[in-house]
N, C-alpha and C positions, 0 to 999 in steps of 0.2 A: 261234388257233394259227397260227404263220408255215407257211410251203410247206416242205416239203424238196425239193434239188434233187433233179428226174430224168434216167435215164441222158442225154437229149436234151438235157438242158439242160450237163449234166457233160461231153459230147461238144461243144456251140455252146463252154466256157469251152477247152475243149482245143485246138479250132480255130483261133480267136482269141489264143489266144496264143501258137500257132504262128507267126500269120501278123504275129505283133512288135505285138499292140493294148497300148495301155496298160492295167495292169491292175485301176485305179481308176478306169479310167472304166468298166472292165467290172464292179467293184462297183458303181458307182452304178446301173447299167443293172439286176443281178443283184437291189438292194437295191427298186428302184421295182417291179421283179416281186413284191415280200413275200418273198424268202429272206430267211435269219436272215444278220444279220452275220458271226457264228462261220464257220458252214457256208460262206457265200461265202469268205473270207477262206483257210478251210483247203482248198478247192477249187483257189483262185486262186495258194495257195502262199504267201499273206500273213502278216504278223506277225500273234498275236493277244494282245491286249490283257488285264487282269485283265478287266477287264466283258465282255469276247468269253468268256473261260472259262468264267465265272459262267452268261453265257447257255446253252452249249452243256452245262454240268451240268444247267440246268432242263429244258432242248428232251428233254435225255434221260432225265430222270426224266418228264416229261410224257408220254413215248410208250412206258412199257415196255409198257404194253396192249395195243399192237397194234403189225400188224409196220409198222415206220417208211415203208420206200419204195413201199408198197401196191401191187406190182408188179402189172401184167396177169398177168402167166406163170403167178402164184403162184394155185392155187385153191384158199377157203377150205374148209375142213370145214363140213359148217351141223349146226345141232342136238347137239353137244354142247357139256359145260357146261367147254370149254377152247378154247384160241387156238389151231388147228393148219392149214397151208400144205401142201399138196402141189406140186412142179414138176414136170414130165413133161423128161425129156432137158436138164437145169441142164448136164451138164457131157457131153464128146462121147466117143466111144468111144474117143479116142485118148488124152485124158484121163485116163479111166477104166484104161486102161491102163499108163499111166506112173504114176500114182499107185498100182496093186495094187503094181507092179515095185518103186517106194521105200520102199513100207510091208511089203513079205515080204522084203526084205533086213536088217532091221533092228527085230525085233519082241523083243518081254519081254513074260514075264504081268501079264496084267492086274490090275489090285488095285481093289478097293476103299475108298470114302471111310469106312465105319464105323471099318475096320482099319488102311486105308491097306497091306496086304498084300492076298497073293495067296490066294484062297479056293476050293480047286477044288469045291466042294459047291454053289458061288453062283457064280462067273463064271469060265467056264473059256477063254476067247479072249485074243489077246494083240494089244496095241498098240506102237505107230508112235510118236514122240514127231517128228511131221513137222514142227511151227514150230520145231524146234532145230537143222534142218539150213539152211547157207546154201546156198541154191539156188533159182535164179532164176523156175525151173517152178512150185515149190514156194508161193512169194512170190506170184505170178499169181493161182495156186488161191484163197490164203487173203484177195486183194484182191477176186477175184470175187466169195468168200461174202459180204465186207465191203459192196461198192458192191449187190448186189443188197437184199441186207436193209436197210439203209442205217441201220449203226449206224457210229460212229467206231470204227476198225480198234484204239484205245489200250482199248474196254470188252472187247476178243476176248481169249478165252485164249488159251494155245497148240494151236494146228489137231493133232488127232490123228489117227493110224487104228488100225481095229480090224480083226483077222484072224481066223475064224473055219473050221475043221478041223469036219471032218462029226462032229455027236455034239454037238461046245459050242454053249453058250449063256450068256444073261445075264439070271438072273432076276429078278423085277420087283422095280424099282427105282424111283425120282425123280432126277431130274441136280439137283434143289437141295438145299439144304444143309440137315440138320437143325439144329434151335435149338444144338444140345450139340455140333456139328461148326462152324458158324460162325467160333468165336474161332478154331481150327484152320488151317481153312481157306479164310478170308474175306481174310485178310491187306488188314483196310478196304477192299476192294471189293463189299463187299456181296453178295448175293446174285446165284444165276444167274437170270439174266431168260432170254434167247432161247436153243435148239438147232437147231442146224442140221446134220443129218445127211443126208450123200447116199449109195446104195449106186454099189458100184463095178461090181458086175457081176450077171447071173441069177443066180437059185440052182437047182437042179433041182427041189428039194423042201423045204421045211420056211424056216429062217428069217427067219420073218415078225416084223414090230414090231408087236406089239397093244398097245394102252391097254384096259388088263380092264376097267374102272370106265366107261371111253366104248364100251367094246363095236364099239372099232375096230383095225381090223389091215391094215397094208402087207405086199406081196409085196415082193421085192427084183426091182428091176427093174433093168438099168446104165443110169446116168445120171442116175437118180428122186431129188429131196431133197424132207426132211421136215422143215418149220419149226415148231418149236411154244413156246409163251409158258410157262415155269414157274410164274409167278407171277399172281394175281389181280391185277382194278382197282385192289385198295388196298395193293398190291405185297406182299400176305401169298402165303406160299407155295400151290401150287393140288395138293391131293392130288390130283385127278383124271389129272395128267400122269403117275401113275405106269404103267409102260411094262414092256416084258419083252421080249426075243431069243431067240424059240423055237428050240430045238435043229435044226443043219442038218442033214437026214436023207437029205440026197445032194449030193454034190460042196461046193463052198465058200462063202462070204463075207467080201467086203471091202468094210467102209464109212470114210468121215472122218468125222469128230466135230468142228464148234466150237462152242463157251460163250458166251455173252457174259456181261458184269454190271454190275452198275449205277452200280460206280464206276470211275473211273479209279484206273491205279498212281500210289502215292503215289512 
């Protein structure tokens, strides 16, 4: 399997083209390292090709199993029977703050994929539809989730957030898609592979993100994201990722939410 570029190497192509290099001879340079054509190419800001396409569909069906840019930062969970990523401090307190500020200006209740409404019995917090707003802070955020994980930004759904008032929650769930929800809301991209959620801020008390089935559970910490793989090896869906937003039983919560999938927009 080729390399995917790291941040070091995405910084050396940044540089270099600052400083006026030719950009074909920084692929040939890029390509003698073992990066993929695609990945250099979309890096370097190049044209790509049908056969670059084609590569960069396979690179990413190849790697829905594990997280692509196998960052330092990210520590895995060991011993259970799913793919999940802890980061301590992913994004910074000023961050965290500008982001609660866009996402509480501009919230609706949250719905569900069963109904696709609003279910106050089952998820009572409301979200942010933040990839809809043009804004450049905004754009930053959803490139960082992009280059850290290092999936192509075109597999991302729209980056959300969620707002959470003392008392709600959101009971256990899966972020993939039932078989009978698919044709709905698959719109030919296939299934959710990655989640990437970070909290925005403390909570005083209560919600936490447990996996019942892993018999694991996050505090909200500001700053903390949590990566985790929907799906198994054989890209069937993984019960075990199912999840739950225990009720906030003092002061608030604010997280972002992004998806990935497995296909590109048609």
């Amino acid at each position: 399997m080729q390399k995917n570029l790291s941040q070091d190497w995405l910084n050396w192509i940044f540089e270099n083209i600052q400083r006026g290099s030719d950009k074909n001879q920084l692929l040939d340079i890029l390509l003698s390292e073992g990066f993929s054509v695609s990945q250099c190419k979309i890096a370097l800001g190049l044209d790509l090709t049908k056969d670059d396409l084609d590569e960069l569909k396979k690179l990413d069906s190849d790697k829905r199993n594990y997280l692509p840019n196998k960052n330092i930062s990210a520590t895995q969970i060991k011993n259970v029977q799913a793919e999940i990523y802890e980061i301590n401090n992913f994004l910074t307190k000023e961050e965290c703050k500008k982001l609660i500020f866009e996402i509480t200006r501009t919230l609706r209740p949250s719905t569900i994929a069963s109904s696709g409404e609003y279910d106050p019995t089952y998820r009572t917090s409301s979200t942010c539809d933040l990839g809809r707003k043009n804004d450049p802070f905004l754009r930053k955020i959803d490139k960082k989730i992009c280059d850290f994980i290092g999936i192509d930004s075109r597999l991302g759904e729209t980056l959300q957030g969620q707002h959470y008032l003392e008392g709600q929650e959101f009971k256990a769930h899966t972020d993939y898609f039932e078989i009978s929800q698919l044709q709905d809301y698959s719109k030919n991209r296939g299934q959710r592979s990655y989640t990437f959620m970070v909290y925005l801020n403390d909570v005083n008390e209560g919600g936490e993100t447990e996996f019942p089935v892993l018999d694991k559970a996050f505090s909200p910490v500001a700053g903390k994201g949590i990566i985790w793989n929907n799906l198994n090896e054989d890209g069937s869906p993984n019960e075990n990722t199912m999840h739950q937003a225990h009720p906030v039983l003092k002061g608030e919560k604010t997280i972002i939410t992004k998806w990935f999938r497995e296909n590109y927009k048609n």
